[in-house]
Steps between C-alpha positions, in 0.01 A plus 500: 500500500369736268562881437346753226439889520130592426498802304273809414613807288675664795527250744612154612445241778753220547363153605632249674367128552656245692284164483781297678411446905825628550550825597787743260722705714740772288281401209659737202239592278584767153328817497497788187564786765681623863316638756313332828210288377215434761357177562148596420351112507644181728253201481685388824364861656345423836207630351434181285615267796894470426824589706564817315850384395576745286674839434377744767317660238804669308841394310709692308652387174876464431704628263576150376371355176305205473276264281526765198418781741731828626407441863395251720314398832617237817181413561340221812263322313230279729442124445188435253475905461466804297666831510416839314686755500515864356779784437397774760479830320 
């Protein structure tokens, strides 16, 4: 598993990998603000030939700290797969 935000000046996209070929259910994942953050790429999308496990598209963070970070995210994270993900505004 790995996790970082990719930042601009005003903006930030959290990343998720999983390279295990086991799929993450209620996968908790730290994020700097609340809000509902859409799942804007899912390399398991039925686009690129996956199963679209996923999201549905949208998840909204918790009040809950976690890994350093005031909110977080209970993320389903494919096998072998990549998640991006972006604070709607």
């Amino acid at each position: 598993m790995l996790c970082y935000l990719r930042r601009s000046s005003d903006d930030f996209a959290v990343v998720v990998l999983n390279f295990t070929p086991v799929p993450r259910r209620s996968y908790r994942v730290g994020v700097p603000a609340g809000g509902s953050y859409r799942e804007v790429f899912n390399s398991d999308s039925r686009l690129y030939g996956g199963t679209d496990m996923g999201n549905g598209g949208m998840v909204t963070a918790a009040d809950l700290p976690w890994m350093g970070r005031s909110h977080s995210l209970l993320l389903d994270l494919p096998p072998l797969g990549a998640l991006i993900l972006r604070p709607e505004t």
